[in-house]
Backbone as a printed PyTorch tensor [residue, N CA C, xyz], in Angstrom:
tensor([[[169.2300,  27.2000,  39.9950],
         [170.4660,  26.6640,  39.4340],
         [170.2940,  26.3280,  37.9540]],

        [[169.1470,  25.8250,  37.5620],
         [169.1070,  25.3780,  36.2140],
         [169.0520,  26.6320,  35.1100]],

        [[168.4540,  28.0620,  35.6420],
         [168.4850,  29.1730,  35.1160],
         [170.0530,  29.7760,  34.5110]],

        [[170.2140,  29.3850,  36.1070],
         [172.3600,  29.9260,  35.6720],
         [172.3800,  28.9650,  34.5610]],

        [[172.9680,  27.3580,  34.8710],
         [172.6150,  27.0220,  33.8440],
         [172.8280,  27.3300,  31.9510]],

        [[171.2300,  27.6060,  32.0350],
         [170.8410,  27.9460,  30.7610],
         [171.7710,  29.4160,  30.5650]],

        [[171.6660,  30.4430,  31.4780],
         [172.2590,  31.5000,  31.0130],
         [173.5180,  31.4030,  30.3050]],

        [[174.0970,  30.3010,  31.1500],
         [175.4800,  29.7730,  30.7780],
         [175.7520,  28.9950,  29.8630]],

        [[175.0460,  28.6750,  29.2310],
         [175.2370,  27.8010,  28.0060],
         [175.5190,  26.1420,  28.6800]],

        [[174.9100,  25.1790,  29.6320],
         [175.5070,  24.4070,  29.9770],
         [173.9400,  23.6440,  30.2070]],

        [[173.9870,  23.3960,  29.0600],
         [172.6170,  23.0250,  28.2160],
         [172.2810,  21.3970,  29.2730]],

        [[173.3380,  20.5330,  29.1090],
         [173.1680,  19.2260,  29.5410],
         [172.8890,  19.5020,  30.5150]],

        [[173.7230,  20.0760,  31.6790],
         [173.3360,  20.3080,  32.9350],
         [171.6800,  20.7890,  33.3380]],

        [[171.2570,  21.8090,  32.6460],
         [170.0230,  22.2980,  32.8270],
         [168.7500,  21.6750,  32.3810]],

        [[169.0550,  20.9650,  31.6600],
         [167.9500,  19.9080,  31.0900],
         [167.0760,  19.3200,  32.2320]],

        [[167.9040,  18.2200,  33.1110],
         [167.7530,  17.2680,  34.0150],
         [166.6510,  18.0090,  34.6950]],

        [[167.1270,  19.2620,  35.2240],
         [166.7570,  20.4820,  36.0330],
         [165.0980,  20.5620,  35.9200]],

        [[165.3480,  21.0600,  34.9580],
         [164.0270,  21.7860,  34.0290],
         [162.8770,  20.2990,  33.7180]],

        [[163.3930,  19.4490,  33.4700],
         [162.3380,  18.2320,  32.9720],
         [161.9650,  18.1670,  34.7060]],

        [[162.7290,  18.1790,  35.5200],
         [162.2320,  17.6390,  37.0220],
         [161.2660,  18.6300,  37.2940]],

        [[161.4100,  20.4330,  37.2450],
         [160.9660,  21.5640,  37.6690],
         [159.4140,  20.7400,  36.7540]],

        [[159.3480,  20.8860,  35.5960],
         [158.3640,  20.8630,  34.9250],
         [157.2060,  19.9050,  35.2650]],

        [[157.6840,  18.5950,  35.4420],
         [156.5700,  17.3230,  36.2850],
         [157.0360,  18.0810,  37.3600]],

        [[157.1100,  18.2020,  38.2630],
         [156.7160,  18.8290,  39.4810],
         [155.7430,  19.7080,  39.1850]],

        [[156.1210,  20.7810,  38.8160],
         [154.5110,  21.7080,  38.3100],
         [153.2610,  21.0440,  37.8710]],

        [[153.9960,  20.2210,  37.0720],
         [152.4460,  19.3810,  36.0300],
         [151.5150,  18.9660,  37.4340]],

        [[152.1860,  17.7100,  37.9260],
         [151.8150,  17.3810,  38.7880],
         [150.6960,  17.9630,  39.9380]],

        [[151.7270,  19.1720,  40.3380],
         [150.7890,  19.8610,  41.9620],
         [150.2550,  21.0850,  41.2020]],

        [[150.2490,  21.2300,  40.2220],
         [149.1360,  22.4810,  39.4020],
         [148.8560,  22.4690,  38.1210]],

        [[148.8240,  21.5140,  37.8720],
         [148.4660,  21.7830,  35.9500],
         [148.9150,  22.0450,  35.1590]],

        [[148.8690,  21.3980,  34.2630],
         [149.5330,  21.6920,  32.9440],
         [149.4830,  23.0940,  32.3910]],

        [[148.2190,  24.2640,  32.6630],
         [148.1220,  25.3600,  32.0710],
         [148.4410,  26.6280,  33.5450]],

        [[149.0250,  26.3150,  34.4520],
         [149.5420,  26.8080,  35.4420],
         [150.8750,  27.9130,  35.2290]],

        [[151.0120,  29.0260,  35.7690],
         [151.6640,  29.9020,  35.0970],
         [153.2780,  29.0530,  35.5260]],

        [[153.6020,  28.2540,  36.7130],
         [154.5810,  28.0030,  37.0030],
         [155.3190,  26.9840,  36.0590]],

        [[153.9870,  26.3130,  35.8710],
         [154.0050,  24.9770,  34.9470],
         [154.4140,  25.6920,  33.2390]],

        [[154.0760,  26.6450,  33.1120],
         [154.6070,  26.7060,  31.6900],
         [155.2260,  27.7200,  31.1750]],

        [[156.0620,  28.1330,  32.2510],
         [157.5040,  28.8550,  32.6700],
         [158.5940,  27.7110,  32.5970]],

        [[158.1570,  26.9090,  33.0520],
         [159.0720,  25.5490,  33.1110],
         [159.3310,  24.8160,  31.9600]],

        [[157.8330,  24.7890,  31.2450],
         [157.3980,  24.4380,  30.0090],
         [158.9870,  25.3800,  28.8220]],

        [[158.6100,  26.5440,  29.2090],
         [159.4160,  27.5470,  28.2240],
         [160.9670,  27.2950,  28.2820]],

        [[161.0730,  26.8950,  29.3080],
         [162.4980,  26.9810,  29.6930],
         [163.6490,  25.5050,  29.1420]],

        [[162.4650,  24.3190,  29.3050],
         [163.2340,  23.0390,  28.6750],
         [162.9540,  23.5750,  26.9980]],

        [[161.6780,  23.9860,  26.4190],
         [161.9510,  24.3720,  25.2170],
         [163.3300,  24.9780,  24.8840]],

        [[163.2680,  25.8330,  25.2480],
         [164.8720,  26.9880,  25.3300],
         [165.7520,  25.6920,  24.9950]],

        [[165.8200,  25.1440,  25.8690],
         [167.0550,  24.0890,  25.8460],
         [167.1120,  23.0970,  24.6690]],

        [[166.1680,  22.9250,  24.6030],
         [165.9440,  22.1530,  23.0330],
         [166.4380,  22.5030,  22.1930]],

        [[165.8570,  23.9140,  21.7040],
         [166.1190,  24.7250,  20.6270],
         [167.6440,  24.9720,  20.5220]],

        [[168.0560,  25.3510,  21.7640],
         [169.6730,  25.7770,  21.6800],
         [170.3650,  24.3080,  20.9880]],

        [[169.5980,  23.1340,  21.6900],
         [170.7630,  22.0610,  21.2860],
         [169.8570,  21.2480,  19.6770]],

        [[169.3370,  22.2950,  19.5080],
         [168.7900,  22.3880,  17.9640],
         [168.1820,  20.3640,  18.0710]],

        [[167.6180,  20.2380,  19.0800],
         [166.0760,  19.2460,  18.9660],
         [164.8980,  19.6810,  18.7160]],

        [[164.5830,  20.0960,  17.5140],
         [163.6030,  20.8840,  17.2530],
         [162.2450,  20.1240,  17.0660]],

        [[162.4820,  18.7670,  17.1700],
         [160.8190,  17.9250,  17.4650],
         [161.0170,  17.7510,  18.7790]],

        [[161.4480,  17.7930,  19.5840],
         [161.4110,  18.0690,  21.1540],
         [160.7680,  19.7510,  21.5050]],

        [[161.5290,  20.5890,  20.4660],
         [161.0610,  21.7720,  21.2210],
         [159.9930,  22.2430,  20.8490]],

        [[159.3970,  21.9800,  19.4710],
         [158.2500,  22.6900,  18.7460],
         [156.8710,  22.3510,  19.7650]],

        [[156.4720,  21.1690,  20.2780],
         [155.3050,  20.8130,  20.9440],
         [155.5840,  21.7390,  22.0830]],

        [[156.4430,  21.6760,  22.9500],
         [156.5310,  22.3370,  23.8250],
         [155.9160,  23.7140,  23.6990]],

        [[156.1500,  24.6190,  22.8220],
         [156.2520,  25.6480,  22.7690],
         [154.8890,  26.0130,  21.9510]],

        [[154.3510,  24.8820,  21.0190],
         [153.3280,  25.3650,  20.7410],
         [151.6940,  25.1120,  21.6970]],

        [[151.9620,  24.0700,  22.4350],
         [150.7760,  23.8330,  23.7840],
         [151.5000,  25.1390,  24.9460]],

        [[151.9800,  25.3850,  24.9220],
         [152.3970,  25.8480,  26.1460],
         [151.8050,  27.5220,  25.6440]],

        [[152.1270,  27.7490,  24.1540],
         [152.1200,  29.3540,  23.8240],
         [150.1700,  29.2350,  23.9800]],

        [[149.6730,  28.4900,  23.3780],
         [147.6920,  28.0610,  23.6030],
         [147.2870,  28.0720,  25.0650]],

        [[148.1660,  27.7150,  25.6290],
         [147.8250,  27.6430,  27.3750],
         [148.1300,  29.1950,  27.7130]],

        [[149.1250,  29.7320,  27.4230],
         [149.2630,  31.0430,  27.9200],
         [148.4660,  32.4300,  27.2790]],

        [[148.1730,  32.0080,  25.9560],
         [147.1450,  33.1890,  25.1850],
         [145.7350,  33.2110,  26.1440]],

        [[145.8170,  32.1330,  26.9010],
         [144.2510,  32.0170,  27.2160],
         [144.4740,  32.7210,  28.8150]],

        [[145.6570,  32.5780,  29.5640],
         [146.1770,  33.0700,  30.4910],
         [147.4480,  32.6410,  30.8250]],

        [[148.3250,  33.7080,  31.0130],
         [147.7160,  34.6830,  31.6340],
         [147.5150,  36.1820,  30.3260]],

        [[147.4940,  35.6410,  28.7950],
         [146.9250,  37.0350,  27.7460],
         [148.0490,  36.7630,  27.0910]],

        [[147.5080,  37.4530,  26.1590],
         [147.8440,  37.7390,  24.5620],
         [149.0400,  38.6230,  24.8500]],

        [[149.2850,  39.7200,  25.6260],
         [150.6500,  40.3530,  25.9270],
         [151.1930,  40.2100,  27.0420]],

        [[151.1320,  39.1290,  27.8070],
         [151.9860,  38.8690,  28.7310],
         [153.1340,  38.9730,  28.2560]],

        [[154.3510,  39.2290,  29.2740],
         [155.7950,  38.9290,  29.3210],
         [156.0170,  36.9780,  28.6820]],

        [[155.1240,  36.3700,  29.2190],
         [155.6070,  34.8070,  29.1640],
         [154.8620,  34.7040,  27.9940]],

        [[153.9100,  35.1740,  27.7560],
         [153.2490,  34.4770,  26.4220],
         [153.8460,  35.1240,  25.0110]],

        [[154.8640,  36.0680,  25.3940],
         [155.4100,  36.9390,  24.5600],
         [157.0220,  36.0850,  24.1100]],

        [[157.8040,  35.6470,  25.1480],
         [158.8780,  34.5370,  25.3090],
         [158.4910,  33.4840,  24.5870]],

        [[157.0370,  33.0080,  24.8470],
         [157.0890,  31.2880,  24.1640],
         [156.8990,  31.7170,  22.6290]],

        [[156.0110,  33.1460,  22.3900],
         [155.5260,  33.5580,  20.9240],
         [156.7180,  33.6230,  19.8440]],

        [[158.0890,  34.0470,  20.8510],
         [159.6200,  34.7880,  20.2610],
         [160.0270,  33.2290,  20.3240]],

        [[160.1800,  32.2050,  21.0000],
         [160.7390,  31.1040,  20.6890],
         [159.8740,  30.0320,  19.2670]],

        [[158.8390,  30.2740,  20.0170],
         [158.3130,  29.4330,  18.7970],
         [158.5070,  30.1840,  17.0840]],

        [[159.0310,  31.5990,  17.2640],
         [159.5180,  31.8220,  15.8620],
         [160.7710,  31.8340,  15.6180]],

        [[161.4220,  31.7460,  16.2130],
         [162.9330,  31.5520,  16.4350],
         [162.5620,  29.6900,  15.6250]],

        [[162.1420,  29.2580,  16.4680],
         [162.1610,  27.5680,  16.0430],
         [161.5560,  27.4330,  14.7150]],

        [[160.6500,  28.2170,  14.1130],
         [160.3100,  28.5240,  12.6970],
         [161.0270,  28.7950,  11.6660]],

        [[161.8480,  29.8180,  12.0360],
         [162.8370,  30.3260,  11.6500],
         [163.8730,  29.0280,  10.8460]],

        [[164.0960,  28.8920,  12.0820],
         [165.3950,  27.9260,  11.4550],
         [165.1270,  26.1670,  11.0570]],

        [[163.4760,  26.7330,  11.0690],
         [162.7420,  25.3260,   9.9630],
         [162.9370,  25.5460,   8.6880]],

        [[162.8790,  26.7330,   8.6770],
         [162.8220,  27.4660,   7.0990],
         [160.9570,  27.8240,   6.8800]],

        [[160.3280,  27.9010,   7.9490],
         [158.8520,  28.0390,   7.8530],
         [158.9330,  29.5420,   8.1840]],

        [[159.1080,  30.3960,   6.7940],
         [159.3510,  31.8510,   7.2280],
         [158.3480,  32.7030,   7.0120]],

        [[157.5440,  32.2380,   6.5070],
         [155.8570,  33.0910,   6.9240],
         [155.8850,  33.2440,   8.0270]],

        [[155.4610,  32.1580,   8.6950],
         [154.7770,  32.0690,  10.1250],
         [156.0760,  32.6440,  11.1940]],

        [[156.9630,  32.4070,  11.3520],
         [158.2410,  33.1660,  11.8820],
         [158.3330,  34.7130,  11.5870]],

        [[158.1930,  35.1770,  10.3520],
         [157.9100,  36.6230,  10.4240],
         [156.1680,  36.9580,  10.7790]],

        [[155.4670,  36.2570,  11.3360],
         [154.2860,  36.9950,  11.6230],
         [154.1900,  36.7790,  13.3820]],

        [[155.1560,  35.5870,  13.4590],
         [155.3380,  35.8700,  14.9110],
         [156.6560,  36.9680,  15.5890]],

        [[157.4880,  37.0030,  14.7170],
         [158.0820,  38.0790,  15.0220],
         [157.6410,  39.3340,  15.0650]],

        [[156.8680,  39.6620,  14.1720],
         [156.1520,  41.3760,  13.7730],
         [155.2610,  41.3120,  15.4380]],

        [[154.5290,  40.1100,  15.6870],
         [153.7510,  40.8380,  16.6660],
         [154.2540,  40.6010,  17.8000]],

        [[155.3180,  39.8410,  18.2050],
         [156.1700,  40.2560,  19.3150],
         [156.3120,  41.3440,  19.2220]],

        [[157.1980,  42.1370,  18.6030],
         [157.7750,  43.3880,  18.2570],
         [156.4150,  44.2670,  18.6010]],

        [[155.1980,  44.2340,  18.1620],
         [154.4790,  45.2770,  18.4190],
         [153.9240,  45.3360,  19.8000]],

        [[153.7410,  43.9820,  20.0870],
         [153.3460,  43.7950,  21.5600],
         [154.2890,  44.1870,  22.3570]],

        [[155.5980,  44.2650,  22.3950],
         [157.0890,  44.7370,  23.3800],
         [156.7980,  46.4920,  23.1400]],

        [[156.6020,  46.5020,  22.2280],
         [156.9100,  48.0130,  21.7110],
         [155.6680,  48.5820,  22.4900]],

        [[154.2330,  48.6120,  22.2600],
         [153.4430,  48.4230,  23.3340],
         [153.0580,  48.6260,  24.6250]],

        [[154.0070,  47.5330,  25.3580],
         [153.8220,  47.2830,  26.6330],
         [154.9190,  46.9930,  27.6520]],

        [[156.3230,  47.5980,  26.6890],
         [157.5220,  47.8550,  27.6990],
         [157.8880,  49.5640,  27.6660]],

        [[158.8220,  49.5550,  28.3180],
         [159.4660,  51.1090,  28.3680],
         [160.1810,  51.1900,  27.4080]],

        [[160.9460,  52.2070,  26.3790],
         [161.4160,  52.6200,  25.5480],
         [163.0910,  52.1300,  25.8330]],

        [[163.3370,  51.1070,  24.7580],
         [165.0150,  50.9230,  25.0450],
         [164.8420,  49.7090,  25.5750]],

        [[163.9020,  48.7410,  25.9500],
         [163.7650,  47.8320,  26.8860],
         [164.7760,  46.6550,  26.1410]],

        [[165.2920,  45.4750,  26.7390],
         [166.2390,  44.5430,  25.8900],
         [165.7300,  43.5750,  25.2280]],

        [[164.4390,  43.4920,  26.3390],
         [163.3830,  42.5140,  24.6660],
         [162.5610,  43.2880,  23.5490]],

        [[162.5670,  44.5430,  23.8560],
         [162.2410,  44.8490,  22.7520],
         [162.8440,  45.4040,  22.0970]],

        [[163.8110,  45.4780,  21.8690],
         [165.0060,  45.3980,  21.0700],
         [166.1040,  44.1210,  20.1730]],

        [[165.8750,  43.2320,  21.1190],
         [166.0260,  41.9360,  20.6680],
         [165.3220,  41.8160,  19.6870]],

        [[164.1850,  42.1910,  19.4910],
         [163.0050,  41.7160,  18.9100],
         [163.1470,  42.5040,  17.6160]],

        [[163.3850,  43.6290,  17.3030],
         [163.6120,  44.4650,  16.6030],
         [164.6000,  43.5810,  16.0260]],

        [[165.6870,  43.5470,  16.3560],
         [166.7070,  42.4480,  16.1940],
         [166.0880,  41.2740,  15.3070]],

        [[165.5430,  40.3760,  16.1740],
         [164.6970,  39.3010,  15.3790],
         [164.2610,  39.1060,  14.0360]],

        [[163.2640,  40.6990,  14.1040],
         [162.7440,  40.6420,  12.9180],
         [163.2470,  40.9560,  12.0450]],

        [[164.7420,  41.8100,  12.2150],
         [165.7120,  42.3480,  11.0320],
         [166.3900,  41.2130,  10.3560]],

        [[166.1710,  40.5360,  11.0680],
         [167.6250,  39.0940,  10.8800],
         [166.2640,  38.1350,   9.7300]],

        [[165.2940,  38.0590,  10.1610],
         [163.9350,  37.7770,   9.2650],
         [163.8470,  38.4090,   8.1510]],

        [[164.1200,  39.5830,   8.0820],
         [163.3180,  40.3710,   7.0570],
         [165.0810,  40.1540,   5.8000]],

        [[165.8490,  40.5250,   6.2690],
         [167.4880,  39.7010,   6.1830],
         [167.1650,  38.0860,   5.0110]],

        [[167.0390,  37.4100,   5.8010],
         [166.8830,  36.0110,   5.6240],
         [165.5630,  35.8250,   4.4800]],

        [[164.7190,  36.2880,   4.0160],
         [163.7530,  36.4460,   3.0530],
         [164.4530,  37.5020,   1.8510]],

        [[165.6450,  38.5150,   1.7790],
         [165.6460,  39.3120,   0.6910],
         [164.9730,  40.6950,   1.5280]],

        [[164.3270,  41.0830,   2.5400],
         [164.0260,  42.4420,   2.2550],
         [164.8430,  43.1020,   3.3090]],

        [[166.0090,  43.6380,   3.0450],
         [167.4190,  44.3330,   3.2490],
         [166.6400,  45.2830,   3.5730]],

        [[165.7330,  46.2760,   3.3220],
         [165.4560,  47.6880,   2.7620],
         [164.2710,  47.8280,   4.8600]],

        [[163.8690,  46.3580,   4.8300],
         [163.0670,  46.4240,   5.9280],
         [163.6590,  46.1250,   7.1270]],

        [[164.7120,  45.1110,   7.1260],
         [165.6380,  44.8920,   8.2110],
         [166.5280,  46.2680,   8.3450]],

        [[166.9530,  47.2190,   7.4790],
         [168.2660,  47.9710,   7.4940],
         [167.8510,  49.2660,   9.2220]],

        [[166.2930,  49.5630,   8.9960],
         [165.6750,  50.4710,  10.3740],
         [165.5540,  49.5860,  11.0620]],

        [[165.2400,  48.4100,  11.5820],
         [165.1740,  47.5650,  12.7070],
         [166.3210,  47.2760,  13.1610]],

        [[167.6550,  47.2390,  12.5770],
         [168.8690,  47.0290,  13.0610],
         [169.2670,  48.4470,  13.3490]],

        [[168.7910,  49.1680,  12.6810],
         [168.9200,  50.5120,  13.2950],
         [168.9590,  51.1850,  14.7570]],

        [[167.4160,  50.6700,  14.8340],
         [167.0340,  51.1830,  16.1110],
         [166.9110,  50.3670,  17.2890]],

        [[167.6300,  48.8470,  16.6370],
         [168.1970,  48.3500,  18.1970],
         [169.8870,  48.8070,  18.5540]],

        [[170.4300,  48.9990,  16.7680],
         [171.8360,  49.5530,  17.7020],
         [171.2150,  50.8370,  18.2740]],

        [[170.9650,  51.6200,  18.3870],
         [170.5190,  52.7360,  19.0160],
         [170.0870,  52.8040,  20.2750]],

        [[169.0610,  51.7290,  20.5660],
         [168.7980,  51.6120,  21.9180],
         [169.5490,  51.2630,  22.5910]],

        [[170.5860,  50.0150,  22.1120],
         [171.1850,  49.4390,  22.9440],
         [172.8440,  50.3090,  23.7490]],

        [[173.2270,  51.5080,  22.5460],
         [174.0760,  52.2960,  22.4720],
         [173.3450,  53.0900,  24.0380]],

        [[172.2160,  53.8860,  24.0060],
         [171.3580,  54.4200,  25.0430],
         [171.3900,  53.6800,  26.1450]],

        [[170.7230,  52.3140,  26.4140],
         [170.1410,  52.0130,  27.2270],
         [171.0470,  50.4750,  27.8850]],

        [[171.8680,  50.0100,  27.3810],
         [172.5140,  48.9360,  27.6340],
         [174.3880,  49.1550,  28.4040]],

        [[174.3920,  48.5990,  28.8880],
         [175.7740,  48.8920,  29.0800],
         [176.9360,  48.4780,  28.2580]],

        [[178.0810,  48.9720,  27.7610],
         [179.0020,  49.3130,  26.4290],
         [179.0780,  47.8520,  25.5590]],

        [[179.4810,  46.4550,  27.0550],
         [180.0580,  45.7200,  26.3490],
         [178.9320,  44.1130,  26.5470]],

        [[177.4990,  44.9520,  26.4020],
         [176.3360,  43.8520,  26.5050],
         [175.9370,  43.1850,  25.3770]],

        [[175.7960,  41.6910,  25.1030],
         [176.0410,  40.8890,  24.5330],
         [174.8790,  41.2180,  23.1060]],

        [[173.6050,  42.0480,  23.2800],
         [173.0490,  42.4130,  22.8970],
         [173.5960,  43.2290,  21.7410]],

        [[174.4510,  44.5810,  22.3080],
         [174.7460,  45.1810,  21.8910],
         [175.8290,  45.0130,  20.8370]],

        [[176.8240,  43.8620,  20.8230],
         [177.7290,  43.3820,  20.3180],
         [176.6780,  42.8050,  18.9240]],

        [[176.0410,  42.2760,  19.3610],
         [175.2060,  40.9490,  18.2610],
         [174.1910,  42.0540,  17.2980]],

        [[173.8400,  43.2750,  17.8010],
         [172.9930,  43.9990,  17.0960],
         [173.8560,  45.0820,  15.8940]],

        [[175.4060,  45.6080,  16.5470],
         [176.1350,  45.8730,  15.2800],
         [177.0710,  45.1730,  14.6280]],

        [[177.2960,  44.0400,  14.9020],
         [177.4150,  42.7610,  14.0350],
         [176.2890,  42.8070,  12.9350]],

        [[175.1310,  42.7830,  13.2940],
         [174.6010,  42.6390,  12.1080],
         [173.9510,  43.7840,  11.3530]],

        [[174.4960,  44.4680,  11.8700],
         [174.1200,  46.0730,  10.8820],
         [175.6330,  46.2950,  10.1210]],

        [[176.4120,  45.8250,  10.5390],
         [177.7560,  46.1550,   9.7120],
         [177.2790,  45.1850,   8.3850]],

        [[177.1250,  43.8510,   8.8910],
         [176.9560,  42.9150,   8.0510],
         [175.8860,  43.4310,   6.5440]],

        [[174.6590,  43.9490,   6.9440],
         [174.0790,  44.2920,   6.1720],
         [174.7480,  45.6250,   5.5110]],

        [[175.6460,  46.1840,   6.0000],
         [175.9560,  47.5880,   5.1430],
         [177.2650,  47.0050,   4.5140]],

        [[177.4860,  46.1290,   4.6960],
         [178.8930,  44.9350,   3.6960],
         [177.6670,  45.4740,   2.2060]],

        [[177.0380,  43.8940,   2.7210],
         [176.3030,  43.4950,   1.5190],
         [175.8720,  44.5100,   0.5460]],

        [[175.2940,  45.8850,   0.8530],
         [175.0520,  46.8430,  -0.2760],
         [176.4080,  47.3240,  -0.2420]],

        [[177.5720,  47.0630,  -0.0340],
         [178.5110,  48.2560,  -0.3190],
         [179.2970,  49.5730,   0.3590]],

        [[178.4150,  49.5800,   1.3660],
         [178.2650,  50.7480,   2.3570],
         [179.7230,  50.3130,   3.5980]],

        [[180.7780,  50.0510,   3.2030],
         [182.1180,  49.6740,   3.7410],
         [182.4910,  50.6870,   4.9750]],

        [[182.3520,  52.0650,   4.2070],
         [182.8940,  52.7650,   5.6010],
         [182.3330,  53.0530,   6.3960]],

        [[180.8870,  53.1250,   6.7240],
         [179.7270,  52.7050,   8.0510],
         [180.5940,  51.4520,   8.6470]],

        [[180.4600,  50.1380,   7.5980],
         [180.5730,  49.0440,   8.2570],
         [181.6820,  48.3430,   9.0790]],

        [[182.5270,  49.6930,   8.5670],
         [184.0110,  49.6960,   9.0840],
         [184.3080,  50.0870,  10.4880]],

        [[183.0000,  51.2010,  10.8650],
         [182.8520,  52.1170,  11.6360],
         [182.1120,  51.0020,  12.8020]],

        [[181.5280,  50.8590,  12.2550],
         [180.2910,  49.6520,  13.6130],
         [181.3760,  48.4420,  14.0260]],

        [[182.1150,  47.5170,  12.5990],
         [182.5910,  46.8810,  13.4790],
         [183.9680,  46.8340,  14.4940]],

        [[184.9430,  48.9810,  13.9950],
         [185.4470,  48.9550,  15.0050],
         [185.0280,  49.6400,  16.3800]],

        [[183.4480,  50.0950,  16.5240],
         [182.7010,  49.9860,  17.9560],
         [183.1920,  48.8440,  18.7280]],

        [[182.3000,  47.4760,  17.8280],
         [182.3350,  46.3770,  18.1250],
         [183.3180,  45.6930,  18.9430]],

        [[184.5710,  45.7630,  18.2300],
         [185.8670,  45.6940,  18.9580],
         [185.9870,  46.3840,  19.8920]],

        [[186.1140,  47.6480,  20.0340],
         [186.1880,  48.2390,  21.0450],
         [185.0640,  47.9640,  22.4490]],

        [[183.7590,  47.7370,  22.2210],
         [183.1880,  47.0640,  22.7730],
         [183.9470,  46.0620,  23.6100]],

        [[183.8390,  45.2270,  22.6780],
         [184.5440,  43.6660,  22.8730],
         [185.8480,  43.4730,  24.3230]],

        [[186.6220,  44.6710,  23.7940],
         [187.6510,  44.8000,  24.6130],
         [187.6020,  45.5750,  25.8300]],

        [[186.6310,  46.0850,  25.5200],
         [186.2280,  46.9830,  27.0510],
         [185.4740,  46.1440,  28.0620]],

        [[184.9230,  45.1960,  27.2910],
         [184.0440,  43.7340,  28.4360],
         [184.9630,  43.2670,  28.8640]],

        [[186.4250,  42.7290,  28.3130],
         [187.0910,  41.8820,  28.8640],
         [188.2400,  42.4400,  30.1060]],

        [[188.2570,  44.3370,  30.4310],
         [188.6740,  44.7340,  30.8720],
         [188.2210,  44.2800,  32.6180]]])
């Protein structure tokens, strides 16, 4: 329930959830327990969304040290806490360390998922919106590329992904000038848009 929840944006509700899930784990398995810091990841999440970012940063940085050690360096979960804890960087304004955790998400997804996958594309995503947010347009412009691409392939028309990834490729082809691309993506977008609500 606390998963729906979070999926749902119903942050207060899922909190309660997740702090209970989490001492329960602590408790009957340890703090470095894979259940325990799944749980760990998940009240982070919630933090971050409701932008408590000295609530979420500890979380995410004991929890990402517990999981490098196991269950690895490219796990699925140690890959989630790696993408949150730069997400939470991110919007510290600590953009070194946010683009070096983004780059190796991205290489680790790229890696060790299937081609088109939605986190690794997200991620692609991520780092465009990074590379964006520092001045280098020229490095984000192929990463927004080739998540609209995947997501065009591999996602279905009106997935939230897909909406948010040519949003911001229009956005960037504003900014140099490039109007009738951007004209083009964001009436996909719409059309998108309106085909979800069908």
């Amino acid at each position: 329930l606390a998963t729906v929840y979070l999926l749902t944006r119903r942050y207060a509700e899922a909190e309660p959830l997740f702090r209970e899930a989490l001492d329960g784990f602590r408790g009957r398995f340890g703090a470095g327990h894979f259940e325990t810091l799944t749980a760990t990841n998940d009240l982070a999440v919630v933090y971050l969304e409701t932008r408590r970012y000295d609530k979420a940063e500890p979380l995410f940085r004991d929890a990402l040290a517990a999981a490098r050690a196991d269950p690895g360096e490219r796990h699925p979960l140690t890959l989630k806490l790696m993408n949150g804890l730069a997400m939470l960087s991110f919007l510290r304004g600590r953009r070194d360390e946010a683009g070096r955790l983004f780059e190796q998400v991205l290489a680790a997804r790229r890696a060790t998922l299937p081609a088109g996958h939605p986190d690794t594309l997200l991620s692609a995503h991520n780092l465009g919106v990074h590379y964006r947010g520092v001045g280098r347009d020229g490095d984000a412009e192929p990463l927004f590329r080739e998540a609209v691409a995947g997501a065009r392939e591999h996602l279905p028309a009106g997935h939230p992904y897909t909406l948010r990834f040519l949003g911001s490729l229009a956005a960037l082809l504003d900014a140099r000038g490039d109007t009738a691309e951007a004209d083009g993506l964001r009436k996909e977008l719409e059309e998108r848009k309106a085909g979800r609500k069908k």
